[in-house]
BAROTI-788585 format. One record per atom (N, C-alpha, C): residue number from 1; residue in one letter; atom name; y, x, z. Coordinates in Angstrom, 3 decimals, m for minus. Layout:
[node NUM, "a", "CA", [Y, X, Z]] ...
//
This chain:
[node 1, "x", "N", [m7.854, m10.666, m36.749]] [node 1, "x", "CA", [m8.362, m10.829, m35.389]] [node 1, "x", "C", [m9.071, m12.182, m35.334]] [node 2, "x", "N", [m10.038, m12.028, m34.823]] [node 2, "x", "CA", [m10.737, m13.408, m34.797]] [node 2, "x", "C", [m10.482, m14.065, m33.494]] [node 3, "x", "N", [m11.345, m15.534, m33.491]] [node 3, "x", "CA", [m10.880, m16.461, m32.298]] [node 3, "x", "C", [m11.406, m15.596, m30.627]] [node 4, "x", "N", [m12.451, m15.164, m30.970]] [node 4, "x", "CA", [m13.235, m14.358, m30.312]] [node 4, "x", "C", [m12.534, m13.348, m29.070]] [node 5, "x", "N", [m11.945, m12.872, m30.164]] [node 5, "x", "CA", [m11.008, m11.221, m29.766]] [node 5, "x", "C", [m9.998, m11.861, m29.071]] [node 6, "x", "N", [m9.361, m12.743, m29.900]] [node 6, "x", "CA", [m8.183, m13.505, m29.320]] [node 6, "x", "C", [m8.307, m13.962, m27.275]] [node 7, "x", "N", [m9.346, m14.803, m27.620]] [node 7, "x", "CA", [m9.621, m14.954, m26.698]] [node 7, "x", "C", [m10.092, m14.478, m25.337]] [node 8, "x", "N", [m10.775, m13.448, m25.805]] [node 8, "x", "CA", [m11.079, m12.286, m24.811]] [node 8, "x", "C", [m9.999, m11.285, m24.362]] [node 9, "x", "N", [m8.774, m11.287, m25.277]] [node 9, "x", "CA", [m8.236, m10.542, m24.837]] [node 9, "x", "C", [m7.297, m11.506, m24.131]] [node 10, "x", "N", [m6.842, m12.637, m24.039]] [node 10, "x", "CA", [m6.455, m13.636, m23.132]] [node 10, "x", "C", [m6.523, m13.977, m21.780]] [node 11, "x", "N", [m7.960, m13.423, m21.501]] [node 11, "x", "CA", [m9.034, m13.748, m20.468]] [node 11, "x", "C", [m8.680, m12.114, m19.870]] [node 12, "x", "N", [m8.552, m10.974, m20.362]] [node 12, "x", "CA", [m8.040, m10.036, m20.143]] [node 12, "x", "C", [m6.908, m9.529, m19.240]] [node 13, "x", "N", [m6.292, m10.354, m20.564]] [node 13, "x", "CA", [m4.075, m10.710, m19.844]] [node 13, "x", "C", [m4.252, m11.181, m18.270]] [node 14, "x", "N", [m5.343, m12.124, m18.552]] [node 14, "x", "CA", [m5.273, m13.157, m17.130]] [node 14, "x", "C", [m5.654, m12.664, m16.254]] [node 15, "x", "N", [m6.695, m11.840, m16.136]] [node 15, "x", "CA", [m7.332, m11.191, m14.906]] [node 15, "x", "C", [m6.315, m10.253, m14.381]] [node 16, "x", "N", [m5.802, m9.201, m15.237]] [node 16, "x", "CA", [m4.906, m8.463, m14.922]] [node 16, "x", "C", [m3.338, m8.987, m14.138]] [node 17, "x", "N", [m3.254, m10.058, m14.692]] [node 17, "x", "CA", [m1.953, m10.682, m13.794]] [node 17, "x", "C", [m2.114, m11.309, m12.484]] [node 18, "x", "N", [m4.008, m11.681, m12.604]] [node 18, "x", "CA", [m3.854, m12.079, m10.736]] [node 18, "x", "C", [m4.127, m11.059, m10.151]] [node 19, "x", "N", [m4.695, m10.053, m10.819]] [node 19, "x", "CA", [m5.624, m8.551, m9.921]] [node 19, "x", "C", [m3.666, m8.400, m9.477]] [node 20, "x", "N", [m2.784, m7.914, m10.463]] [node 20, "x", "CA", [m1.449, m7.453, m9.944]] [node 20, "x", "C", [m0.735, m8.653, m8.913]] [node 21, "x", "N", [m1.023, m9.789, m9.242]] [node 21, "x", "CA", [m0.074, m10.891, m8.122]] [node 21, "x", "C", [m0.755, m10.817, m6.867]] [node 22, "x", "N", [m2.264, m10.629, m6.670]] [node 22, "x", "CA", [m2.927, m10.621, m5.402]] [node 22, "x", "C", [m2.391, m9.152, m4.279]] [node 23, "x", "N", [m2.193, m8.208, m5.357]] [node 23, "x", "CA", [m2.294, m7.074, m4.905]] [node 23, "x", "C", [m0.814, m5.955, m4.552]] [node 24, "x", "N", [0.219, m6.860, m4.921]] [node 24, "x", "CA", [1.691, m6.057, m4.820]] [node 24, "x", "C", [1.709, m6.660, m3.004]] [node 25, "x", "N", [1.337, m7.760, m2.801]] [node 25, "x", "CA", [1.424, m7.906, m1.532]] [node 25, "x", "C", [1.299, m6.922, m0.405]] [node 26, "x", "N", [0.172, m6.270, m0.676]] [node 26, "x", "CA", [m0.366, m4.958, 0.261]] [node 26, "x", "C", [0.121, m3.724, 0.196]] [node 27, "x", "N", [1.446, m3.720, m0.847]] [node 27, "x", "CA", [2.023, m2.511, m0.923]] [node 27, "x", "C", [3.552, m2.483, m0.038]] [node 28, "x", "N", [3.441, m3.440, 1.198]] [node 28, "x", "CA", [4.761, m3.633, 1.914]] [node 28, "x", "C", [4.311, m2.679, 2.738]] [node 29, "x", "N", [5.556, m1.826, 2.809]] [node 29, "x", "CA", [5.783, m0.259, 3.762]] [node 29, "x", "C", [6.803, m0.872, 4.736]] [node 30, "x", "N", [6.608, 0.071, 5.813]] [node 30, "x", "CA", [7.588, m0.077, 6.993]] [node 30, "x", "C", [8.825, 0.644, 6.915]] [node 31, "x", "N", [9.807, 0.107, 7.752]] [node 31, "x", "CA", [10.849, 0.884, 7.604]] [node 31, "x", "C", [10.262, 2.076, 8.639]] [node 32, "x", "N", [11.439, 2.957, 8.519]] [node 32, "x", "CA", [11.545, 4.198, 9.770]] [node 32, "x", "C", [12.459, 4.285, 10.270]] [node 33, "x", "N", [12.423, 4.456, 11.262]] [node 33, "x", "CA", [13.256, 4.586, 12.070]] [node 33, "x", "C", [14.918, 4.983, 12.155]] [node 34, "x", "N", [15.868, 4.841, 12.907]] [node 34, "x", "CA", [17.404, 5.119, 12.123]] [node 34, "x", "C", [17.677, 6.126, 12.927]] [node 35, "x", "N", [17.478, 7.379, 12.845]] [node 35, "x", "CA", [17.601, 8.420, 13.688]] [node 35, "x", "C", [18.414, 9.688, 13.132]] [node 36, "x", "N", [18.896, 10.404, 14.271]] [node 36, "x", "CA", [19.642, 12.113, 13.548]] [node 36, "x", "C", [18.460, 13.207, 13.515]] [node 37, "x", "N", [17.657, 13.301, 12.754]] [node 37, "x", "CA", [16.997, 14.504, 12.597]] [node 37, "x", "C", [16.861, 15.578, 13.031]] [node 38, "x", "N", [18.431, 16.007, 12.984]] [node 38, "x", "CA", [19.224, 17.226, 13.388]] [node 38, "x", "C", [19.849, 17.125, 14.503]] [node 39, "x", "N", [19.236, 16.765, 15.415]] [node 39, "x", "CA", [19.837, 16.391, 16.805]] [node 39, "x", "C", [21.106, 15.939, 17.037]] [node 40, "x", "N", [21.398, 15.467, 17.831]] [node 40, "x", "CA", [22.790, 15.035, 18.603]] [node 40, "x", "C", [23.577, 16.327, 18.230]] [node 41, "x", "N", [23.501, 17.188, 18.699]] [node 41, "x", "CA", [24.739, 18.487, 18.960]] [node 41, "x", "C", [24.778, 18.714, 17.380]] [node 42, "x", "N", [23.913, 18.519, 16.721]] [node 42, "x", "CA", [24.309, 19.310, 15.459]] [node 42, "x", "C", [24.945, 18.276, 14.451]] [node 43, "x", "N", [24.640, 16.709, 14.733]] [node 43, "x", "CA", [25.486, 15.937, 13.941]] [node 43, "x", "C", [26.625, 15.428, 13.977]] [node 44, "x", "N", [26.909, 15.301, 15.524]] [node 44, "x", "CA", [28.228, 15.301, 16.456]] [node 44, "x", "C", [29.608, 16.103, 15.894]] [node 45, "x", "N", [28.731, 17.485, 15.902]] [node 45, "x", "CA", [29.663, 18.916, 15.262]] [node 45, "x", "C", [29.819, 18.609, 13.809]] [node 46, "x", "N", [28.890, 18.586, 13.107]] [node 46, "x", "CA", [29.015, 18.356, 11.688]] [node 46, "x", "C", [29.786, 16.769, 11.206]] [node 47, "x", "N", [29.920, 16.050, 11.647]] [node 47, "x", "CA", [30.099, 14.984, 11.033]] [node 47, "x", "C", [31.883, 14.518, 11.652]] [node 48, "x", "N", [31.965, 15.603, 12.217]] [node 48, "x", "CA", [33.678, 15.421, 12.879]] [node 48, "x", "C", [34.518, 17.048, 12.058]] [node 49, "x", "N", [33.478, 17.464, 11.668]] [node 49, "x", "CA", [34.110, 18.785, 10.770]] [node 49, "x", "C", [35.100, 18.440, 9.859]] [node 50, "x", "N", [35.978, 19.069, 9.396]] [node 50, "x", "CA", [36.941, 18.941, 8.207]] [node 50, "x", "C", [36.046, 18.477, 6.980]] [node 51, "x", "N", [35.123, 19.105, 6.894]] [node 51, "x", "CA", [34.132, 19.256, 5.452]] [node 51, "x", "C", [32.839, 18.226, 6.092]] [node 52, "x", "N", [33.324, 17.243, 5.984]] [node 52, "x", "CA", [32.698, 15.890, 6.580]] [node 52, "x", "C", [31.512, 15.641, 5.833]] [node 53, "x", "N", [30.297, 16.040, 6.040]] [node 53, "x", "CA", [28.660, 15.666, 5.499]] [node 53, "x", "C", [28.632, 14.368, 5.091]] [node 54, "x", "N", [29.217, 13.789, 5.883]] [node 54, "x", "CA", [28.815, 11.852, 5.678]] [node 54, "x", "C", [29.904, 11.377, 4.624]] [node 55, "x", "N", [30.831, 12.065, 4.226]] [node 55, "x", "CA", [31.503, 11.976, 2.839]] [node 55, "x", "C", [31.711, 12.553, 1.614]] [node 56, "x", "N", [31.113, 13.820, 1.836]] [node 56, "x", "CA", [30.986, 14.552, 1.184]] [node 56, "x", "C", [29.844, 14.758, m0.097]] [node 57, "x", "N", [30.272, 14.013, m1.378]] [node 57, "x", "CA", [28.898, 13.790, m2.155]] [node 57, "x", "C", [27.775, 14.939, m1.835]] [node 58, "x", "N", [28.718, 16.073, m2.683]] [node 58, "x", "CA", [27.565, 17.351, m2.512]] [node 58, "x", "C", [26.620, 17.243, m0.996]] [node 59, "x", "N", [27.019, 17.114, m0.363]] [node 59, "x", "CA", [25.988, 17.281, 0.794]] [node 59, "x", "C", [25.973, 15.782, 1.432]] [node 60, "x", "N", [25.035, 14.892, 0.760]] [node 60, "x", "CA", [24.938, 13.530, 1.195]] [node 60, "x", "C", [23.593, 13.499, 1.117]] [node 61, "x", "N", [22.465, 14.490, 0.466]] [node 61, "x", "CA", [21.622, 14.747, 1.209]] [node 61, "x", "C", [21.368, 15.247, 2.515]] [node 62, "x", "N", [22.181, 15.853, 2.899]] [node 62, "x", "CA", [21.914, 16.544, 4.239]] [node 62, "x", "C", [22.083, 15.294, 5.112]] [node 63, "x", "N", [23.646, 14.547, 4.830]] [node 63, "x", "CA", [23.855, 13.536, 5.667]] [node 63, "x", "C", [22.557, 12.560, 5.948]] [node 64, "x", "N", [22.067, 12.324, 4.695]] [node 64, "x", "CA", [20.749, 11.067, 4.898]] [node 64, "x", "C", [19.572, 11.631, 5.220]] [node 65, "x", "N", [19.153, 12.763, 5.110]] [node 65, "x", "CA", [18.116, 13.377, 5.886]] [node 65, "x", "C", [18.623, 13.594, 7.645]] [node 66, "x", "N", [19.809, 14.323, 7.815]] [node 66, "x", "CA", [19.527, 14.805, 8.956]] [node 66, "x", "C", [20.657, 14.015, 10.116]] [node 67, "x", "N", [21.224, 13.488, 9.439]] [node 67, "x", "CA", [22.031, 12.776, 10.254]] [node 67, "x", "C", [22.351, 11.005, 10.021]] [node 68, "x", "N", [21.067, 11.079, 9.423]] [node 68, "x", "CA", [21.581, 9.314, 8.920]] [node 68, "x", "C", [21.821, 8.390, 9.601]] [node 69, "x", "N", [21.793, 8.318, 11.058]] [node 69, "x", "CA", [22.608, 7.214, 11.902]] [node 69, "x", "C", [23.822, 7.698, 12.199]] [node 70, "x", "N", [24.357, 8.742, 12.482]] [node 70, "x", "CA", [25.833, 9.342, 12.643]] [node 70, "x", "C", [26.374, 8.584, 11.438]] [node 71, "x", "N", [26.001, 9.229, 9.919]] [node 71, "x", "CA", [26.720, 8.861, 8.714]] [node 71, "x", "C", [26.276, 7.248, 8.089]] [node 72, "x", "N", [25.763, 7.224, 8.922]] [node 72, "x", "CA", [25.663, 5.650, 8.814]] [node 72, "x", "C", [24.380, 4.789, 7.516]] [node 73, "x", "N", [24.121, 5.917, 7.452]] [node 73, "x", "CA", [23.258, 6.243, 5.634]] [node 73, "x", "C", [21.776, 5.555, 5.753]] [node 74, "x", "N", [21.473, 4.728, 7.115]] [node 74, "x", "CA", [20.106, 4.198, 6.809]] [node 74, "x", "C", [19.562, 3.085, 6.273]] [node 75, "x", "N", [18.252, 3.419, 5.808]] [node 75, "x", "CA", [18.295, 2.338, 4.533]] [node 75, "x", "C", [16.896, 1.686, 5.602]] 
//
């Protein structure tokens, strides 16, 4: 490899690390909102059930989709 290559590919490295440091900035997302999806009546019922959504691994998707302020699950 010559001094050349070396160097150019240096000048390379460099551009690419400010193009990425300038630019992660603009990738800040908002939160959303902490809400039950699944309305009041249906998380109320579900989340006082024996077969408790908001503890229940297997269905801890459901909890964080549809009831994630009941189960407490918001991120």
């Amino acid at each position: 490899i010559s001094s050349a290559e070396l160097d150019m590919f240096f000048y390379i490295v460099c551009a690419l690390f400010l193009l990425n440091a300038f630019t992660t900035e603009a990738a800040v997302t908002t939160k959303a909102p902490c809400v039950d999806r699944g309305g009041e009546a249906y998380c109320s019922v579900h989340t006082g059930a024996p077969d408790y959504i908001c503890t229940n691994v297997m269905k801890y998707y459901l909890a964080s989709q549809l009831c994630a302020k009941s189960c407490g699950v918001c991120v």
